[in-house]
C-alpha positions as CSV (number, residue, x, y, z in Angstrom):
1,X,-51.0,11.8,-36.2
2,X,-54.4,10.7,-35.5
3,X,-55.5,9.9,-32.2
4,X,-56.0,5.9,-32.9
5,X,-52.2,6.0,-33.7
6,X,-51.4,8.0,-30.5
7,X,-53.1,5.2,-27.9
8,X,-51.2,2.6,-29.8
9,X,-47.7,3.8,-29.4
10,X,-48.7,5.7,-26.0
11,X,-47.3,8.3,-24.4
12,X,-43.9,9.8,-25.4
13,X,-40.7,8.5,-23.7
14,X,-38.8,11.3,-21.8
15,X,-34.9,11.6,-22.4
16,X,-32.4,8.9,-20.5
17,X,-31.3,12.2,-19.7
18,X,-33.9,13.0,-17.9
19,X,-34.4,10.1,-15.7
20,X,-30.9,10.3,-13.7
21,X,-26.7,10.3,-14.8
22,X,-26.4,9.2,-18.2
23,X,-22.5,8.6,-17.2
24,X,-21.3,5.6,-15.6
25,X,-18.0,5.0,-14.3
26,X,-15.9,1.6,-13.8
27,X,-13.9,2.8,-11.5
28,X,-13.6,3.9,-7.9
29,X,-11.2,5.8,-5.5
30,X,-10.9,3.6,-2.2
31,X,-7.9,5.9,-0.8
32,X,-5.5,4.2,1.4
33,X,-1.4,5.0,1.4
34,X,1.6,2.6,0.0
35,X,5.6,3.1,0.3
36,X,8.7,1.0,0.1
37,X,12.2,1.8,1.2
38,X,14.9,-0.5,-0.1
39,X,18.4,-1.4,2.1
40,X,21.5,-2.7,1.3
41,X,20.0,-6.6,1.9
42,X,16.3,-6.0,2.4
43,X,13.5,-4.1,1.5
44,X,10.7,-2.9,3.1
45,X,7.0,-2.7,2.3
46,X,4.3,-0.8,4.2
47,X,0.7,0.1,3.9
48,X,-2.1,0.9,5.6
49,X,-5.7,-0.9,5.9
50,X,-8.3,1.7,5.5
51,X,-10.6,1.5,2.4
52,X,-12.8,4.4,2.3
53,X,-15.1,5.9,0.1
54,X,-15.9,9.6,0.2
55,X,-16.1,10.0,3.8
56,X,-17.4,6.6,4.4
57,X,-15.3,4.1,5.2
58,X,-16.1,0.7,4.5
59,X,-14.0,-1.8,6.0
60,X,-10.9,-1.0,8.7
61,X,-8.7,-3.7,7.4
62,X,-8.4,-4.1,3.8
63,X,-4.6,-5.3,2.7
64,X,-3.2,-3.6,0.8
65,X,0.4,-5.6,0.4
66,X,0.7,-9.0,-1.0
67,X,3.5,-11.5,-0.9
68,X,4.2,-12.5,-4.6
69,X,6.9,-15.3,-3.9
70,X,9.3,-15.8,-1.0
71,X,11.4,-12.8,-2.1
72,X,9.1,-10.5,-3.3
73,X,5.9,-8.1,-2.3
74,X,3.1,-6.2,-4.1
75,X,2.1,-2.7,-2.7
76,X,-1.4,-1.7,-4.2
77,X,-3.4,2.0,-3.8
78,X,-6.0,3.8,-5.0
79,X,-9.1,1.1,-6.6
80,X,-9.3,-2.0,-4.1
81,X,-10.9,-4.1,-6.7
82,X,-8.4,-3.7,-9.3
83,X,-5.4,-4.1,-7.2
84,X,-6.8,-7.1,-5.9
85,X,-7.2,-8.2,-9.2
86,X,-3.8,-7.4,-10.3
87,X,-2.2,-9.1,-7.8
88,X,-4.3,-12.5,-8.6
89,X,-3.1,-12.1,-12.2
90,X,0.4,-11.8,-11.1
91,X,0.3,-14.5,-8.8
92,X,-0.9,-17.3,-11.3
93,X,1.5,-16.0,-13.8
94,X,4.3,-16.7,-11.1
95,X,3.0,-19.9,-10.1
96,X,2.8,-21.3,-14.0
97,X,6.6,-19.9,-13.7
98,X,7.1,-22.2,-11.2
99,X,6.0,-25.3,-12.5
100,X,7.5,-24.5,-15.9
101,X,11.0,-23.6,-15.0
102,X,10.5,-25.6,-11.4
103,X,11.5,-22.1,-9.3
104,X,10.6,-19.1,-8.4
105,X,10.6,-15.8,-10.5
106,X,13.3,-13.2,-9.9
107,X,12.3,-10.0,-8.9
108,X,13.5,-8.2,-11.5
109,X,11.4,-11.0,-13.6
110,X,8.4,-10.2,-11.9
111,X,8.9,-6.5,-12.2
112,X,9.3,-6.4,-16.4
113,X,6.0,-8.9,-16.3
114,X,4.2,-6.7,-13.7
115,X,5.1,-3.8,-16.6
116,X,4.0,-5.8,-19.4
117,X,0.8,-6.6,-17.6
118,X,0.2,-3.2,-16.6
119,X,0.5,-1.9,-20.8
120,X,-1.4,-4.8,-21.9
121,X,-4.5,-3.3,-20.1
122,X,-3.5,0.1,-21.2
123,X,-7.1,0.6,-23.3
124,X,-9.2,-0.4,-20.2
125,X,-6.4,0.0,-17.5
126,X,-5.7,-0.9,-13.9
127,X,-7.3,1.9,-11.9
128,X,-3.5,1.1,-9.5
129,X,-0.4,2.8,-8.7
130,X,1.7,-0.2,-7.8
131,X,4.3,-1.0,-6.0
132,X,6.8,-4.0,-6.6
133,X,9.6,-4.4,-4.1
134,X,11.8,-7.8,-2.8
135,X,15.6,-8.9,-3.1
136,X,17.6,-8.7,-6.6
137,X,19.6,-11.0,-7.9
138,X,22.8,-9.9,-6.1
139,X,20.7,-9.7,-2.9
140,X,20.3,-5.9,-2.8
141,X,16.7,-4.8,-1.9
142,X,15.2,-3.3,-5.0
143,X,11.9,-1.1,-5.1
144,X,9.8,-0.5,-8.8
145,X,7.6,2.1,-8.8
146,X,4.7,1.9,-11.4
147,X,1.8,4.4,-13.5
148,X,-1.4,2.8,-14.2
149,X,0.2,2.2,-18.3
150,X,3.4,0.2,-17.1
151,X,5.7,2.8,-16.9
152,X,8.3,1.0,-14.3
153,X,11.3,3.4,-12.6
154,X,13.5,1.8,-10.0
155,X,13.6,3.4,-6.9
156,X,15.4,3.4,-3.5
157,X,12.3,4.6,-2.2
158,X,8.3,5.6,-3.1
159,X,5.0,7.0,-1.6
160,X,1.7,6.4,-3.8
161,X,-1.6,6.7,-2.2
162,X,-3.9,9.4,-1.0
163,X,-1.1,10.4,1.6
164,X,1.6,10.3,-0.5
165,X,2.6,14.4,-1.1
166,X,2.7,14.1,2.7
167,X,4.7,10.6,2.9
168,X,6.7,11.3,-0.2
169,X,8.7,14.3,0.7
170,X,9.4,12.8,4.2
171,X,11.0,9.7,2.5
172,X,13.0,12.1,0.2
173,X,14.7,13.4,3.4
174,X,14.9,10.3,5.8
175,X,15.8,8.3,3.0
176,X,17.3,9.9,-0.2
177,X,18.7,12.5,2.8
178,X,17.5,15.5,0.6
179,X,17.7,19.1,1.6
180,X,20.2,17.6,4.2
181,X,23.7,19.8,4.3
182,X,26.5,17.6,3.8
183,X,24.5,14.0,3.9
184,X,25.7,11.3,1.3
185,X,22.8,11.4,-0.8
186,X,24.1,7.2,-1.9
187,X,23.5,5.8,2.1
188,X,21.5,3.5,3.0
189,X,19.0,3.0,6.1
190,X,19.7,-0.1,7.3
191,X,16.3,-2.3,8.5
192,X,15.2,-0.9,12.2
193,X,15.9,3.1,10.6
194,X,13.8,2.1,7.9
195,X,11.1,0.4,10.2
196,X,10.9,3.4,12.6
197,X,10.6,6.1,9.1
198,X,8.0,3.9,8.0
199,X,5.9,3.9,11.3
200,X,6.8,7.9,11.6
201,X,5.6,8.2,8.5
202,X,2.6,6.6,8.8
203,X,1.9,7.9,12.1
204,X,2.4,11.5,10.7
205,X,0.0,10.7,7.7
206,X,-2.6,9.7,10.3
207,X,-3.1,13.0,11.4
208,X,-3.8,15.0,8.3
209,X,-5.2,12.1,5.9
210,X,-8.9,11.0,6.7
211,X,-8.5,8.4,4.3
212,X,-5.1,6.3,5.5
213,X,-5.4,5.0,9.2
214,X,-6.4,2.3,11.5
215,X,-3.9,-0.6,10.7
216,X,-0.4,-0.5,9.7
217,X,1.0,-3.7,7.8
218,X,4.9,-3.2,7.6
219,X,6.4,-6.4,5.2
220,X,10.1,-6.8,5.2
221,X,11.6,-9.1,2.8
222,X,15.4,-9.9,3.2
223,X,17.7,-13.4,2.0
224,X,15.4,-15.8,4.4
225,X,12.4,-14.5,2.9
226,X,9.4,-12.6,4.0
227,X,8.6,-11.3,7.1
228,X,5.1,-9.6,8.5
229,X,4.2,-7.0,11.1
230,X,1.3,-5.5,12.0
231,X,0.7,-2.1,14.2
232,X,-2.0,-0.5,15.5
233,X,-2.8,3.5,13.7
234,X,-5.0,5.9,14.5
235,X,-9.2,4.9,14.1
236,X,-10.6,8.0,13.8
């Protein structure tokens, strides 16, 4: 190559490579813990409000529970963003069930489209674990726990989050009385035992999880509808 046709196309380009991360990723970790424990005529739904990133946090109270209809909650962890977007999916799917049928979607309902939504995304998925809990159609408190691809299971109780293989294996033995000699594994809690496992557990996770802390909302959702608490956690 002669050097007239070297000044015209200039100087060689270096590799992307070269320049900085040739990788880029959609997605992002913001932490933060779920569970749900489901009663004989409630069920109840708690979560914490930390969003983090790394060992930044970036806002103390991000919720991480929404109410989907008056007998019904959404539990989010793990990506903010597309939890947030989830839920807003969800709730204008419920509210054109609404005006089509002129009431509000069954739980059960909501849980099969939650699962449906959940594997229609399954090439570009949900960065969520969800959560799906309110009152069944024979006014039992039900709990659905989800994967990121729509694989629903119904549970009495779950833990998903960044605190959950600390939360989890305390619900399995409050709760689902586990490793418990001579417990009936099929009882119930009723609503304050369930209340005061969810704040222990919480309080617990606190002290071993950077990443779940600072606000506790607790949602319990029985026959009159849905009802919301809020408690301080630890800040550091």
């Amino acid at each position: 190559m002669d050097f007239a046709m070297q000044t015209q196309l200039g100087p060689q380009q270096e590799p992307i490579s070269a320049h900085g991360h040739s990788h880029w990723n959609p997605y992002a970790n913001t932490n933060g813990t779920s569970l749900a424990i489901a009663g004989d005529d409630f069920v109840l739904v708690a979560s914490d409000t930390r969003q983090s990133d790394g060992y930044s946090i970036n806002t103390r109270y991000d919720s991480k529970a929404f109410e989907l209809s008056n007998s019904s909650v959404l539990a989010i962890s793990i990506c903010s963003a597309d939890g947030k977007r989830l839920y807003e999916v969800l709730e204008q799917r419920a509210q054109v069930y609404y005006h089509k049928h002129d009431k509000h979607i069954g739980t059960q309902a909501l849980a099969q489209l939650l699962s449906n939504t959940l594997y229609g995304r399954r090439m570009f998925p949900y960065y969520v674990f969800p959560i799906l809990a309110g009152i069944g159609s024979d006014g039992r408190g039900v709990a659905y726990s989800y994967d990121a691809l729509g694989n629903m299971k119904d549970v009495t109780h779950i833990a998903y989050g960044s605190a959950s293989a600390l939360v989890q294996p305390f619900l399995d033995n409050q709760v689902g009385h586990l490793n418990q000699r001579g417990a009936d594994l099929n009882a119930r809690l009723d609503r304050e035992q369930a209340r005061k496992v969810a704040i222990d557990a919480f309080t617990g996770a606190t002290e071993r999880d950077i990443y779940t802390g600072d606000w506790l909302e607790i949602y319990i959702v029985d026959a009159n509808g849905v009802h919301k608490e809020v408690r301080e956690l630890k800040h550091d």
